[in-house]
C-alpha positions in Angstrom: -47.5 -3.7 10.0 -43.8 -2.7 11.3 -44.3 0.6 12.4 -41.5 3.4 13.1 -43.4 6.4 14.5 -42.2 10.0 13.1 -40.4 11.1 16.2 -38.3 8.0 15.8 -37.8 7.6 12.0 -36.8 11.4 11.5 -34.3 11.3 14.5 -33.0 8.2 12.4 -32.4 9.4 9.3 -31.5 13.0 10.3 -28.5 12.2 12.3 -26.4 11.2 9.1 -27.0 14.7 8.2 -28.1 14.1 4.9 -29.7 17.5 3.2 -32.6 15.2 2.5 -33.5 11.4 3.3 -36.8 8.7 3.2 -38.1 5.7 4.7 -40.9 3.7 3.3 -42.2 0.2 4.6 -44.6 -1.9 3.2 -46.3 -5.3 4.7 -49.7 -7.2 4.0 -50.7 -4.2 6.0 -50.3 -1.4 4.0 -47.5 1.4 3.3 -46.0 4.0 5.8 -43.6 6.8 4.9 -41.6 9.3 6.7 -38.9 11.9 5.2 -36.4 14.4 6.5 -35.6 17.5 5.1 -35.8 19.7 1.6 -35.4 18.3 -1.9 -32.5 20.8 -2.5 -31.2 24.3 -0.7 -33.9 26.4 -2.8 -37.1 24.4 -2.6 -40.0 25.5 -0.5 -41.7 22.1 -0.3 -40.8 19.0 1.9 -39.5 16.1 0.7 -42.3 13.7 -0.2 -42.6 9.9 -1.2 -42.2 11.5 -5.0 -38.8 12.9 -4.6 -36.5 11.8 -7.4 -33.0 9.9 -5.8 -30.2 8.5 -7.8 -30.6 4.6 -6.9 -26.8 3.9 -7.7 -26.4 -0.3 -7.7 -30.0 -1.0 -6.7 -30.4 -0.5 -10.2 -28.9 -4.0 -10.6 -31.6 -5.9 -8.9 -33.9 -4.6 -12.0 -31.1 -5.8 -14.7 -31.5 -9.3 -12.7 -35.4 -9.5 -13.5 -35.0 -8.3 -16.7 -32.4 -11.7 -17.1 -35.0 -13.9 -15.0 -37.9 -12.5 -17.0 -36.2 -12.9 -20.6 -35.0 -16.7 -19.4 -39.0 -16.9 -18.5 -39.8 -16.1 -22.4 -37.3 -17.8 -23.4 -35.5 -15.2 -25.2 -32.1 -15.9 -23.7 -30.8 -18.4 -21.2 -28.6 -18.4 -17.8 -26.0 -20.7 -19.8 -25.8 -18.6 -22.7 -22.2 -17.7 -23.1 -21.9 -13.7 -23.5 -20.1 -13.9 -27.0 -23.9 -15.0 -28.1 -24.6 -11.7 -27.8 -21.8 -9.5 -28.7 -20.4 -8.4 -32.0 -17.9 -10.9 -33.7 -15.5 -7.8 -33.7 -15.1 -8.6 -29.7 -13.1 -11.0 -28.3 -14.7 -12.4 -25.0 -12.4 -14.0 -22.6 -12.3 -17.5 -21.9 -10.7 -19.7 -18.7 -10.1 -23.3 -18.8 -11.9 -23.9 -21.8 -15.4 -22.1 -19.6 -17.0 -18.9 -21.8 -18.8 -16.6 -19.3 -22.4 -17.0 -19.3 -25.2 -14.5 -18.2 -25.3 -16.8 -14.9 -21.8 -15.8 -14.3 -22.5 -11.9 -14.3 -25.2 -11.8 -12.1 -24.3 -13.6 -9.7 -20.5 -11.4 -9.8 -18.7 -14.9 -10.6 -17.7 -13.9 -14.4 -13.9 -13.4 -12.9 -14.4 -9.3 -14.8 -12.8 -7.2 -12.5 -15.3 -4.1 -10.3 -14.1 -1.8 -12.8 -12.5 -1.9 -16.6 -8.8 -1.5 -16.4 -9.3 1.6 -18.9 -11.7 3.8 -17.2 -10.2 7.0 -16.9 -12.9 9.7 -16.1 -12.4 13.2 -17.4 -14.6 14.6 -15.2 -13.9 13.0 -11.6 -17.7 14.1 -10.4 -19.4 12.6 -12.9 -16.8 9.3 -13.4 -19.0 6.9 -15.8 -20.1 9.8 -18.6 -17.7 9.2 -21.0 -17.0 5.6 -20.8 -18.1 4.2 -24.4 -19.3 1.0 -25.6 -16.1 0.8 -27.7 -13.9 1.0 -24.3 -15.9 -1.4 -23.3 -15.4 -3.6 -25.6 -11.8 -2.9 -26.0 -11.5 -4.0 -22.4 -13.4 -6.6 -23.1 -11.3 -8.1 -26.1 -8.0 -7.6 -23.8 -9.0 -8.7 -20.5 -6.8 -11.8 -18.8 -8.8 -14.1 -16.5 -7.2 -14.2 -13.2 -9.4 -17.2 -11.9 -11.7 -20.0 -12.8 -14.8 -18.6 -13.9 -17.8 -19.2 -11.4 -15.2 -19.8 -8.8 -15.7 -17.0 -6.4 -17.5 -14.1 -5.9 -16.0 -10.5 -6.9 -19.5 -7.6 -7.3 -18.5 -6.2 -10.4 -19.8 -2.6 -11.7 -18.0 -3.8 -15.1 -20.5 -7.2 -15.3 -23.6 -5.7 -14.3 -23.1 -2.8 -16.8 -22.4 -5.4 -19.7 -25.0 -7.8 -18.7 -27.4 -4.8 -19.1 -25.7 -4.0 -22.1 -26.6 -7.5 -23.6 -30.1 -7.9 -22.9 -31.0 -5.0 -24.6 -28.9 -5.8 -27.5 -30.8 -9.6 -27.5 -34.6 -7.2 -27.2 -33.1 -4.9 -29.9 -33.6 -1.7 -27.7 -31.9 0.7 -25.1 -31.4 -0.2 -21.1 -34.1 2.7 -20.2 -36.9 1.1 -22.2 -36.2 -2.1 -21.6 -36.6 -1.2 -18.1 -39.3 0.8 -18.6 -41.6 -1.8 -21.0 -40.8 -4.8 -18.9 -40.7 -3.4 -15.1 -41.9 0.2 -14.6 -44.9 0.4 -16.9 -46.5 -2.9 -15.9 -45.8 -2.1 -12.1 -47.3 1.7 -12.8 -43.7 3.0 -11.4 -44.0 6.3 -13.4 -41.2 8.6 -12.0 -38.2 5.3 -12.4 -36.0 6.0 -15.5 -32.9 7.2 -16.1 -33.5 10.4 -18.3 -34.7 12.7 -15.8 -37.8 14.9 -17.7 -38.3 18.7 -16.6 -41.0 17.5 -14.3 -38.7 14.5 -12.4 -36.0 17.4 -12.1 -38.4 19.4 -10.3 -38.5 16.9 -7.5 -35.0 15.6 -7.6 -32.9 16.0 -4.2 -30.0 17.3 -4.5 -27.0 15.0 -4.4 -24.3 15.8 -1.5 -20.7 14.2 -0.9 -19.7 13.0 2.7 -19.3 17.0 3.9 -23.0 17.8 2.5 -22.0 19.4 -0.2 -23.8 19.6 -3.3 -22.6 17.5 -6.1 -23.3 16.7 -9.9 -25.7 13.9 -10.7 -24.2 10.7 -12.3 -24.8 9.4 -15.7 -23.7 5.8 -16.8 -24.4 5.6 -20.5 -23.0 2.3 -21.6 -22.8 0.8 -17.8 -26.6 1.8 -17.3 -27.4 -1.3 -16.1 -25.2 -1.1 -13.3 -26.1 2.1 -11.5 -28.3 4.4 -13.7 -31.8 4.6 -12.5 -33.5 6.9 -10.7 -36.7 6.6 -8.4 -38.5 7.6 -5.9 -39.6 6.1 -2.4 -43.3 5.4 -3.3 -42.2 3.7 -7.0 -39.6 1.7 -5.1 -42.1 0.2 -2.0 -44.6 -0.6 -5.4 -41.3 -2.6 -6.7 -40.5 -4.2 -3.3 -44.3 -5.2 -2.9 -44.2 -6.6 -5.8 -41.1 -8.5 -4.7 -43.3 -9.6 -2.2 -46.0 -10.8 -3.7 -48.1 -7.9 -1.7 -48.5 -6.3 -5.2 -49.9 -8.8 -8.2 -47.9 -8.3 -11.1 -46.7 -11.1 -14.1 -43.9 -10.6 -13.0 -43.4 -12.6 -9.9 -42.5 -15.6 -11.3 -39.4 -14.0 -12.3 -38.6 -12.1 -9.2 -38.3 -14.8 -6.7 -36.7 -16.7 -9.2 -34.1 -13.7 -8.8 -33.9 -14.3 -5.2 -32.8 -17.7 -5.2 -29.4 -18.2 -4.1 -27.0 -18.8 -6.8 -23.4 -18.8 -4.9 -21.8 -17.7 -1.6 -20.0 -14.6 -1.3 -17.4 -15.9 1.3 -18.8 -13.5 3.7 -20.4 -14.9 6.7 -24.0 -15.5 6.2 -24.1 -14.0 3.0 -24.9 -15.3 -0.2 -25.7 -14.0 -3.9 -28.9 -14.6 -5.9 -29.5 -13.3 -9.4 -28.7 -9.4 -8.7 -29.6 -10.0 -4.7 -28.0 -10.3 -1.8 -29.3 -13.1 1.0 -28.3 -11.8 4.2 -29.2 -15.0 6.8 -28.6 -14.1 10.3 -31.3 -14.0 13.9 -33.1 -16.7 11.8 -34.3 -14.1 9.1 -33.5 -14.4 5.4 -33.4 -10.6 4.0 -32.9 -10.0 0.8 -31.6 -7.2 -0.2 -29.8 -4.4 -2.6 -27.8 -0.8 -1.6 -26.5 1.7 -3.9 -24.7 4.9 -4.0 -23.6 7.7 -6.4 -21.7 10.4 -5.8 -24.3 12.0 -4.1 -27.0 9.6 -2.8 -27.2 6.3 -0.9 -30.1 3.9 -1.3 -31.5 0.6 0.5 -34.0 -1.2 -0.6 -34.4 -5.3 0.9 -37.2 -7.4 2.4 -38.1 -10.1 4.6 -39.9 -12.9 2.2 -41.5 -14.8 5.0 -42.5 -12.0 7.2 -43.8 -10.3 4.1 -42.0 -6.8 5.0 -40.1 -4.8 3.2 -38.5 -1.1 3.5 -36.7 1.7 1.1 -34.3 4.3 2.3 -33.5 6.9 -0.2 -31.1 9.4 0.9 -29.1 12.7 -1.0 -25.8 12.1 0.5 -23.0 9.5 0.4 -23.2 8.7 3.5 -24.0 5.1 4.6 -27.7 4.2 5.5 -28.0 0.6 4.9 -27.8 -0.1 8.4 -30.9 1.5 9.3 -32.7 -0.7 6.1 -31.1 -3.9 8.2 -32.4 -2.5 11.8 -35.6 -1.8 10.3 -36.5 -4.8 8.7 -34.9 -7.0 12.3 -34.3 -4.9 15.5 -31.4 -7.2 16.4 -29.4 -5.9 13.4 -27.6 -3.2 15.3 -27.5 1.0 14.2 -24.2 2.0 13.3 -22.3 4.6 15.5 -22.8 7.5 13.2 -20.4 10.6 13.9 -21.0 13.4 10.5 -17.6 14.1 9.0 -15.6 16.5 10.4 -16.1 20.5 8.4 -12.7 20.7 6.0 -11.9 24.0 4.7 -9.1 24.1 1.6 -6.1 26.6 1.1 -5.1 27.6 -1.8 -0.9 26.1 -2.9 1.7 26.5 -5.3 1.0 24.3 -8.2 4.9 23.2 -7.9 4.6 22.0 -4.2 2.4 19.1 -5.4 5.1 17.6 -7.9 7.0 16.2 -5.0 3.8 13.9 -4.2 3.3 12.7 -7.9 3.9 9.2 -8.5 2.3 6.0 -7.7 2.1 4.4 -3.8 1.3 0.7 -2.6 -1.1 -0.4 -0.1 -1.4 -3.3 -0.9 0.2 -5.9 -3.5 -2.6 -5.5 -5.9 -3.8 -1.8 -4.5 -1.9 0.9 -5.8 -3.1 4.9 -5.3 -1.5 6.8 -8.3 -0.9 10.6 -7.2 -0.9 13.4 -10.4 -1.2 17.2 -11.3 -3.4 18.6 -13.9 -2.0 22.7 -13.8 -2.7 23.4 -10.7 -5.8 20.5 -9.4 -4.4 17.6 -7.8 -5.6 13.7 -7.6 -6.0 10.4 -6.3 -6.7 7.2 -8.5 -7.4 4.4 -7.0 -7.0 1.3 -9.1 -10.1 0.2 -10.5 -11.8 3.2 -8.6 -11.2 6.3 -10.5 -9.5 9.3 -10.5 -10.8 11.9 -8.0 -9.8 15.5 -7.1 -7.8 16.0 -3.8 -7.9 19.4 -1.7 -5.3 20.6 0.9 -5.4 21.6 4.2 -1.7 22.3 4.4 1.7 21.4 2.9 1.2 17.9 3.6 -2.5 17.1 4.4 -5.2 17.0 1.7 -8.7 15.5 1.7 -11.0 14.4 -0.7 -14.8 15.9 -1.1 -16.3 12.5 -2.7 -16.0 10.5 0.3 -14.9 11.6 4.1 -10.9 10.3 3.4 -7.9 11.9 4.1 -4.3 11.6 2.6 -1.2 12.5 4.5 2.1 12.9 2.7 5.5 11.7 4.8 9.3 13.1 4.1 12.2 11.4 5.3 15.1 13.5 6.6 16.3 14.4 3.5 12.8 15.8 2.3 12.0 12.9 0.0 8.4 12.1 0.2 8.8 8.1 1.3 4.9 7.2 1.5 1.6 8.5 2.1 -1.2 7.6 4.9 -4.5 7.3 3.7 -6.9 8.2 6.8 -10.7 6.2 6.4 -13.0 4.7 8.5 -10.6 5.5 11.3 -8.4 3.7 9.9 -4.7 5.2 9.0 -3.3 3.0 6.2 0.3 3.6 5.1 1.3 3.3 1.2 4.9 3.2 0.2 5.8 5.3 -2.6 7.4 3.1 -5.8 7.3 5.0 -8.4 
């Protein structure tokens, strides 16, 4: 069994001072857990392998088995173009005479862009709640190629979401049971939904942005099956068993049918199955999934012929898949953690902020637009949506939803000219035009 002793795996997960974070592994061997922390500020009890998380994109890895296990029933097929499926009233796009198929979203090769061009949350912290199925569709019938479809990889929010969509219009139900009747209940994975019940909200962690603090839970109604489960460390190491073929279920067939790869990625090493990634490097295959809300970061991958898997579940943004990747092969290196530095807002005229207002290039096809809403301020981020900015001064502001700054710069005259966006220790300047 890979073991991790306590003194080790706390130290771990602690230091990316998460309010709350677990580790489970599982081999021929048995399971082994260890967590960090309180469910939220006002809880008495530890956190425990029954601790509801916000699983973010590993809920796509279930929308894959759903595909494989509905192409095993033959109730749909890979090749089936998505307009099988859709009302008449919506036009799907089309590329060199090539319809997208259900092979093309989940392997991220449909050519649909990570995000519809008309998302436009009203409610920054909880981004996906009012995106409707008619939006959807209305992107949908609108939408341009740009490439070839099946040409490249591009990990799209906007596929996953409609190819969970589609399968449960094809099984004439919702996302939730659909998950729920095909994957949960036959794998006995009771607390894993996405409507969370009085008694999963009693043991739900808290979410927490990059500063650790507490932030609203996410809801994806009509992109569900991109990010909207929820689970728990000891459901998810009874999924990745099952994976594994540790666990018998009927379902096998259709998960490592899911694992096969179906494309490359064009990174090094890394290809795409149905859903999963294959990352092949120190001649190990892992295959594996991350995901992250606005308040939680999950791993979940495994190592098919070392029969070993592992599950990190944490309550805060920030990053933890390297410790999934280190845990599951030593020779995958920990990342140099160092927790994000305490930011404190002041309050500004409302009026200061116009000057900033307008739209700012990084890139030819990434543009940061800059607006005021009476006296909040914000960043949108193409295909990324629009969050709330805070400021430290006249010039300096940071947002709360991921550790990023955003400098404003004047030229002589006092005309804002660009802005630097500070990340990952990177500054990255973005000429203002417009």
């Amino acid at each position: 069994m890979m073991r991790f002793g306590r003194s080790f795996g706390t130290g771990l997960i602690s230091r990316r001072k998460a309010s709350a974070s677990f580790v489970g592994s599982v081999d021929d061997k048995g399971i082994r857990i260890v967590g960090y922390g309180k469910p939220n500020q006002n809880s008495h009890q530890p956190l425990n392998g029954d601790s509801v998380f916000e699983i973010g994109s590993v809920t796509k890895v279930f929308t894959a088995i759903l595909l494989a296990e509905m192409v095993e029933r033959g109730e749909v097929s890979l090749n089936d173009p998505i307009s099988k499926y859709l009302p008449k009233s919506v036009k799907t796009p089309t590329r060199a005479g090539k319809d997208i198929t259900l092979l093309d979203l989940a392997s991220h090769t449909s050519g649909l862009p990570r995000l519809p061009g008309n998302f436009a949350p009203k409610d920054p912290q909880n981004p996906y709640a009012d995106y409707s199925v008619e939006q959807m569709y209305a992107f949908i019938s609108g939408y341009t190629l740009t490439r070839d479809i099946g040409a490249r990889y591009e990990y799209s929010n906007l596929g996953f979401g409609l190819l969970g969509h589609i399968l449960a219009l094809s099984a004439r139900t919702d996302y939730e049971t659909l998950v729920r009747t095909r994957i949960s209940r036959p794998l006995k994975m009771d607390s894993s939904g996405i409507k969370l019940t009085p008694e999963m909200c009693a043991r739900l962690a808290t979410g927490h942005n990059a500063v650790r603090l507490p932030i609203a839970n996410w809801d994806l109604p009509t992109l569900a099956g991109a990010g909207a489960l929820r689970s728990t460390v000891n459901d998810l190491l009874k999924f990745v068993a099952s994976n594994l073929g540790l666990k018998k279920s009927r379902l096998l067939a259709a998960m490592e049918f899911a694992h096969k790869s179906q494309h490359d990625t064009g990174v090094p090493d890394l290809e795409i199955g149905l859903g999963w990634h294959i990352l092949k490097r120190f001649d190990t295959e892992v295959v594996w999934h991350n995901g992250g809300t606005g308040g939680y970061h999950s791993f979940i991958g495994f190592d098919q012929k070392r029969r070993r898997g592992v599950v990190v579940l944490s309550n805060s943004t920030n990053d933890i898949d390297d410790i999934g990747r280190h845990l599951l092969e030593p020779r995958f290196p920990l990342a140099k953690f160092e927790a994000p530095k305490e930011r404190k807002a002041i309050k500004l005229e409302a009026k200061i902020f116009d000057a900033y207002v307008g739209q700012y290039q990084l890139a030819p096809t990434f543009v940061i637009t800059i607006s005021r809403e009476g006296d909040r301020f914000f960043a949108e981020a193409i295909g990324q949506g629009k969050f709330e900015l805070f400021a430290e001064s006249q010039t300096d502001f940071f947002l709360t939803v991921v550790d990023a700054q955003i400098t404003f710069v004047k030229d002589d005259k006092g005309q804002v000219t660009h802005l630097v966006l500070h990340q990952n220790k990177v500054d990255q300047p973005a000429k203002k035009i417009k």
